[in-house]
C-alpha positions in Angstrom: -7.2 29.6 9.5 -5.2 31.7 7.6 -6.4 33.5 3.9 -4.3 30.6 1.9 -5.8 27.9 3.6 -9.6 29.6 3.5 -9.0 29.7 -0.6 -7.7 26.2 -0.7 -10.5 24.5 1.1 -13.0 26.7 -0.9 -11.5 26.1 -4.2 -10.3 22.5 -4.2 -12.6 20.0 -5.9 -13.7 16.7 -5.2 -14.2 14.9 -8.4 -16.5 11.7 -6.8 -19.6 12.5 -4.4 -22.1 10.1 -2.9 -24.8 12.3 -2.1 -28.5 11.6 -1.4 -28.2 8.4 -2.2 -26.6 8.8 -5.7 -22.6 8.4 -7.1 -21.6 11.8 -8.9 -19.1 12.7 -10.8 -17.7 15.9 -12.3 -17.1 14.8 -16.0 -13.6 15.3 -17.1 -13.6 15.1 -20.5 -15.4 18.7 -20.6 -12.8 20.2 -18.6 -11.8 23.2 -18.9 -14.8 24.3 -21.1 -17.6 23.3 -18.3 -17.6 21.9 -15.2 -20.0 19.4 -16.0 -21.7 16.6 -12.9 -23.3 13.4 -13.8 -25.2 11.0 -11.9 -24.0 7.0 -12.4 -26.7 4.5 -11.7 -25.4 1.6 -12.5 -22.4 -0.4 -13.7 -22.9 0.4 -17.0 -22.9 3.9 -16.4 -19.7 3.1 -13.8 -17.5 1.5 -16.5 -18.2 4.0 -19.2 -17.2 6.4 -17.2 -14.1 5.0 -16.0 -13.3 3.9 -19.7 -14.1 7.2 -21.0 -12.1 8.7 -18.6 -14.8 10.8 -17.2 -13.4 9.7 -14.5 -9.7 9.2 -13.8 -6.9 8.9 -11.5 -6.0 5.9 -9.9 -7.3 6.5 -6.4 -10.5 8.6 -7.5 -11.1 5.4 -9.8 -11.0 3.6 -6.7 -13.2 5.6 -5.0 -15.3 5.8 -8.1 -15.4 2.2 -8.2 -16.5 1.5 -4.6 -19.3 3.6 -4.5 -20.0 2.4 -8.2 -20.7 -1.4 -6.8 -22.4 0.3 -3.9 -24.8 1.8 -6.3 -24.6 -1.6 -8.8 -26.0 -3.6 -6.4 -28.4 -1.0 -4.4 -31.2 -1.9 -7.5 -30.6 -5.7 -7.3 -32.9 -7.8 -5.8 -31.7 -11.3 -5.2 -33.3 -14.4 -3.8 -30.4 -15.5 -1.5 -26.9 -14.8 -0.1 -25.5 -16.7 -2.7 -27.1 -15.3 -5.4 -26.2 -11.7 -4.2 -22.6 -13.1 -3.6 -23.0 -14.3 -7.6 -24.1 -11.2 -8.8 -21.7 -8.8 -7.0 -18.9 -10.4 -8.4 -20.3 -10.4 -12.1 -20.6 -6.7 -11.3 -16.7 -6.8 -9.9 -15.2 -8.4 -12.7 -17.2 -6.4 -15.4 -16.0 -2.9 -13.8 -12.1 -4.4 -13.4 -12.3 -5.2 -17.6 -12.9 -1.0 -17.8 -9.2 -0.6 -17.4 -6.6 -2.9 -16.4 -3.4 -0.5 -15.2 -4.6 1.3 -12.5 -4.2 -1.4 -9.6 -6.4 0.9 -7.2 -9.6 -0.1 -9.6 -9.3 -3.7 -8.5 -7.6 -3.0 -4.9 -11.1 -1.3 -4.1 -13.1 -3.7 -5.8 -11.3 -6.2 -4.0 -12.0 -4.6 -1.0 -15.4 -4.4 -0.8 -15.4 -8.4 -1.9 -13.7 -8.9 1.1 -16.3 -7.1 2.9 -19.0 -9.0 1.7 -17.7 -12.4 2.3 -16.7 -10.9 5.9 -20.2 -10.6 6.7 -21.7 -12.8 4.7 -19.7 -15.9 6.9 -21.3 -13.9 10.2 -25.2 -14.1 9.3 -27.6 -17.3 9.6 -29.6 -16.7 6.2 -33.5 -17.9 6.3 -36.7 -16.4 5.6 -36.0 -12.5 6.7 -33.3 -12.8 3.4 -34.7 -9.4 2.5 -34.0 -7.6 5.2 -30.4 -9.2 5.6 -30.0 -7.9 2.4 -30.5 -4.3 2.9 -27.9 -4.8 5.8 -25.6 -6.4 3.2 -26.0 -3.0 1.1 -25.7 -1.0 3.8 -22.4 -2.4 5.5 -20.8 -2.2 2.0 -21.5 1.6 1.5 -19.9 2.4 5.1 -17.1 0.7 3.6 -16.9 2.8 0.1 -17.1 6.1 2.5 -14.1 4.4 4.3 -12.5 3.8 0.9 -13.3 7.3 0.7 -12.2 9.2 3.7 -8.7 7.1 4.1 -8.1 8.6 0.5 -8.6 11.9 1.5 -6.4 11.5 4.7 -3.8 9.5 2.4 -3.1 12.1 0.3 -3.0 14.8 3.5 -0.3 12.8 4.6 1.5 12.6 1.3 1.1 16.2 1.1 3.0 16.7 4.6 6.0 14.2 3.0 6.5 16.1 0.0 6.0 19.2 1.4 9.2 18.6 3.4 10.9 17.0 0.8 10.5 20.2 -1.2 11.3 23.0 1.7 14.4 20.6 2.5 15.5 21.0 -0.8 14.6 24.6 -1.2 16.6 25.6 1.9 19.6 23.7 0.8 19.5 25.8 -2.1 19.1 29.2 -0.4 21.0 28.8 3.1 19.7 31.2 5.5 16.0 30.9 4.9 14.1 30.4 7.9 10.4 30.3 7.2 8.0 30.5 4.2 8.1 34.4 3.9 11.9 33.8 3.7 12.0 31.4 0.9 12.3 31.4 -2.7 9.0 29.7 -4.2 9.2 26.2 -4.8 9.3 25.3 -8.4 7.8 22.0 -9.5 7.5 20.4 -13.3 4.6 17.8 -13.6 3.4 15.5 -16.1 -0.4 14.5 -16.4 -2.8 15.0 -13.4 -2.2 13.6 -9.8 -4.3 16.6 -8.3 -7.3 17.0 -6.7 -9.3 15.7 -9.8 -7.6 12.2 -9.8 -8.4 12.0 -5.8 -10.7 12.4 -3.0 -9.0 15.0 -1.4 -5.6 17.2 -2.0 -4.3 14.8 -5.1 -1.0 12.4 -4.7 2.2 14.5 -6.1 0.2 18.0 -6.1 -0.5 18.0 -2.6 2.5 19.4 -1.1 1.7 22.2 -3.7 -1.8 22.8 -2.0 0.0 22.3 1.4 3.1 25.2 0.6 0.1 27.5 -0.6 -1.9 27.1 2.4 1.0 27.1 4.8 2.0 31.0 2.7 4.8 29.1 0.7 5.3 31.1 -2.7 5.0 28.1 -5.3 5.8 27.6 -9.2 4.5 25.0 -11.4 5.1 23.6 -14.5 3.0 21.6 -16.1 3.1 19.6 -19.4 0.4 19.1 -21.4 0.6 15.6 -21.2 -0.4 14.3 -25.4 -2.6 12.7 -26.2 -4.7 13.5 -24.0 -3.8 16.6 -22.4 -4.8 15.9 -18.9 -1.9 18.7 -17.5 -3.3 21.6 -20.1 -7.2 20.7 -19.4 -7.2 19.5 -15.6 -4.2 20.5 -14.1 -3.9 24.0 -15.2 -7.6 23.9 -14.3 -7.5 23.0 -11.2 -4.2 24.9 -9.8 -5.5 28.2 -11.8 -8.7 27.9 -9.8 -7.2 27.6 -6.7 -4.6 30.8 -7.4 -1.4 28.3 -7.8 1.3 29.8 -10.2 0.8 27.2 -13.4 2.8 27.5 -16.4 1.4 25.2 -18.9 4.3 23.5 -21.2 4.5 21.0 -24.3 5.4 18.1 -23.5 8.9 18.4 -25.6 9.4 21.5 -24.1 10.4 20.1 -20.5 14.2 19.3 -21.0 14.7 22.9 -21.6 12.6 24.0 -18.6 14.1 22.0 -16.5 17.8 23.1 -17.6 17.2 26.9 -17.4 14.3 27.1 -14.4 16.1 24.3 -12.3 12.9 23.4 -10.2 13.2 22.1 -7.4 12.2 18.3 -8.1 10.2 16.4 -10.1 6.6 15.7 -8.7 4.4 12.9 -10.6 1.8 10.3 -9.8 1.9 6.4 -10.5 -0.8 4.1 -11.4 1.1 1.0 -10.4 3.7 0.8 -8.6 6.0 -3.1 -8.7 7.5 -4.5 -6.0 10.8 -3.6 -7.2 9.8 0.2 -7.3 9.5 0.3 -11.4 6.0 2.6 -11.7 3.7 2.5 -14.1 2.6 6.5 -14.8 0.9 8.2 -18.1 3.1 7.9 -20.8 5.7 10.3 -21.1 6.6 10.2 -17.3 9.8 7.8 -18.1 11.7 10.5 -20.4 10.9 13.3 -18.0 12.9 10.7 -15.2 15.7 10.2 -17.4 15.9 13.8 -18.3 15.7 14.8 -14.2 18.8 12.3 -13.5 20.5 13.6 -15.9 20.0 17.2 -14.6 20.8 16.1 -11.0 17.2 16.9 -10.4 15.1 14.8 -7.8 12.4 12.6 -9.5 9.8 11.9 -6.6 7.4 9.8 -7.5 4.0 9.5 -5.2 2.2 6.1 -4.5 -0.2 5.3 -2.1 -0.1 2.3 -0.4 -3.2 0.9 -2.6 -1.1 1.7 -5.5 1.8 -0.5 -4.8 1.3 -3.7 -6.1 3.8 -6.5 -4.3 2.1 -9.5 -6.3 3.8 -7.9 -9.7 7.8 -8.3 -9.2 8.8 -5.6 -12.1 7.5 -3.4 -14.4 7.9 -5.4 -17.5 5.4 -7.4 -15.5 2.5 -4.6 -15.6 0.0 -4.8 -18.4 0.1 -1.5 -20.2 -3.5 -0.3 -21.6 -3.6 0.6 -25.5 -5.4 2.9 -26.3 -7.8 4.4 -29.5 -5.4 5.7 -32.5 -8.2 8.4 -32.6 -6.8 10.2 -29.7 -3.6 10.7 -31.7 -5.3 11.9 -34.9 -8.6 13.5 -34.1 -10.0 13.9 -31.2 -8.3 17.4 -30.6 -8.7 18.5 -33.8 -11.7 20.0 -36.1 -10.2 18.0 -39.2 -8.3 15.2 -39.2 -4.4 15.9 -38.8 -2.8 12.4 -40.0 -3.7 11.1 -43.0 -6.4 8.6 -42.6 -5.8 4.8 -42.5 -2.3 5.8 -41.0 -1.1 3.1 -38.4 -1.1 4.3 -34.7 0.5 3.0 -31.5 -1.3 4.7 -28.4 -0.2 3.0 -25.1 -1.8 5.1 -22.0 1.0 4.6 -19.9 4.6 3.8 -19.8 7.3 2.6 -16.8 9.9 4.6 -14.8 12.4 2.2 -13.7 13.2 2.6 -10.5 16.6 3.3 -11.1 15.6 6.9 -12.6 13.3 7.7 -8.9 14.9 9.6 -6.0 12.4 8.7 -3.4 8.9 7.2 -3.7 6.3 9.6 -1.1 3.7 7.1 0.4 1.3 8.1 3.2 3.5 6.3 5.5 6.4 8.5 4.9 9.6 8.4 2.1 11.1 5.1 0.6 14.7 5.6 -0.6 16.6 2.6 -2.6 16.7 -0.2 -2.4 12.6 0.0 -3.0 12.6 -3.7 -3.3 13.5 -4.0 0.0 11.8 -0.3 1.8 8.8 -0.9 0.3 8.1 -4.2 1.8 8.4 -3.0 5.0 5.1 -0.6 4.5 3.3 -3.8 4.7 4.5 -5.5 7.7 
């Protein structure tokens, strides 16, 4: 293992941790200031969290979410199958209301449903209920770790996929080069946080950043702040910066010129929901910066896990966009108020990249082109 990949594994975080029998998470809202753990111990706790963004990141809500039921329904202490079965899904349905865009909060949630009805159907329930029920609890954590490690291996594979997207591009660019010592760095603009912080393991669109460093690529980001709530200034700076990445942090109206006079070599964001038709839900802001990368002739690659593509919504005027606090806009950043007060606010958390404006959607399971409608189907058979 070379020095790169020594840093890498030291430095790169892991934002949810069942340890000891207890869900932790590193609080993201103090970030950069301190880096801050708290234990969740029940759903409450869970859907503050996620709806506080404490949290965040669709798969690392997934995983959060997983491990939250896990922990939900460790302290309950029912009188019968179906009064466990009852209970669980109260817990489900009140954790999905924390925030509806993220399709990986209900895909997981889902999941471990699915679980429990699996085994439920196999077991004759009678008088030894209690012990059948610590079985229950147990099979359903083994299948948050699962939740768990397949998200970590996910975004490994992503990493791989973009990686060689990016040194394709790269050498195209400088004919000749032959290896990483040979190459100019790849230069990458993002918007929000798809990193380590909104995973389990490497991140979705920054992982063939942590790849190219391991591997001895030089690499450039660029990374908007991402208003209003400056998830590429607080965590993404954060987290590249720790790990010894090259960040340059950017306003967010400051990315059409970057982008004309640095050229990067693509455009790297996340997705929170990706339709059927390849439109993709992403925090707000990501649209423009698509638009603005077409009409540079600059790729747009937009990275979705499988658990993030959603087949049961047709389009993205189909996906329900969150709305969010005005106070995020007006105060939250500030030490006095910096609109006048009782001023009306529009805050939605997210907007939608039609697929028209994406080069290629990464996906553990390798690169969609057009017609996504069509490519990405075939993930699922």
């Amino acid at each position: 293992m070379g020095k790169g990949k020594e840093k890498m594994e030291k430095e790169r975080i892991t934002p949810v941790k069942y340890e000891e029998g207890k869900l932790i998470i590193l609080d993201q809202t103090e970030l950069p200031a301190r880096e801050k753990w708290i234990v969740l111990e029940n759903s409450h706790d869970v859907w503050d969290a996620v709806k506080k963004l404490k949290v965040r990141g669709a798969p690392a809500i997934g995983v959060c979410a997983a491990y939250g039921i896990c922990v939900s329904m460790e302290k309950s202490h029912t009188c019968s199958y179906d009064q466990f079965r009852k209970e669980f899904s109260d817990v489900k349905d009140y954790l999905i209301s924390s925030r509806p865009t993220a399709v990986n909060l209900a895909w997981a949630l889902e999941r471990m449903e699915k679980k429990l009805l699996s085994i439920g159907d196999g077991l004759c329930f009678g008088p030894s209920w209690r012990q059948e029920e610590g079985y229950l609890k147990e099979e359903l954590l083994k299948e948050a770790h699962a939740i768990r490690r397949e998200d970590e291996e996910s975004c490994r594979a992503m990493g791989e996929y973009g990686l060689r997207l990016l040194t394709e591009i790269s050498a195209r660019k400088g004919a000749g080069e032959k290896g990483p010592e040979d190459q100019q760095p790849i230069t990458v603009l993002t918007h929000c946080n798809a990193g380590a912080l909104a995973t389990a393991g490497y991140g979705t669109c920054l992982a063939p950043v942590y790849l190219a460093a391991e591997k001895g690529y030089g690499v450039r980001v660029f990374s908007d702040e991402t208003r209003p709530l400056l998830q590429g200034a607080r965590l993404t700076c954060w987290e590249l910066a720790r790990a010894g990445i090259d960040v340059t942090l950017i306003c967010d109206d400051m990315a059409y010129s970057v982008l004309k006079k640095e050229k990067p070599h693509a455009v790297v964001v996340g997705c929170d929901r990706m339709a059927a038709n390849g439109d993709g839900a992403n925090k707000i802001g990501t649209a423009a910066l698509a638009v603005m990368a077409k009409e540079l002739g600059i790729p747009f690659f937009m990275f979705a896990p499988k658990s993030t593509i959603d087949l049961s919504t047709p389009a993205g005027e189909d996906i329900r966009i969150e709305e969010r606090d005005g106070d995020e806009i007006c105060s939250m950043w500030y030490e006095e108020r910096m609109a006048p007060e009782g001023i009306k606010t529009f805050n939605p958390a997210f907007d939608v990249t039609e697929n028209r404006y994406i080069t290629a959607v990464v996906t553990e399971k390798g690169v969609v082109y057009p017609p996504f409608d069509e490519n990405l189907k075939r993930l699922f058979e």
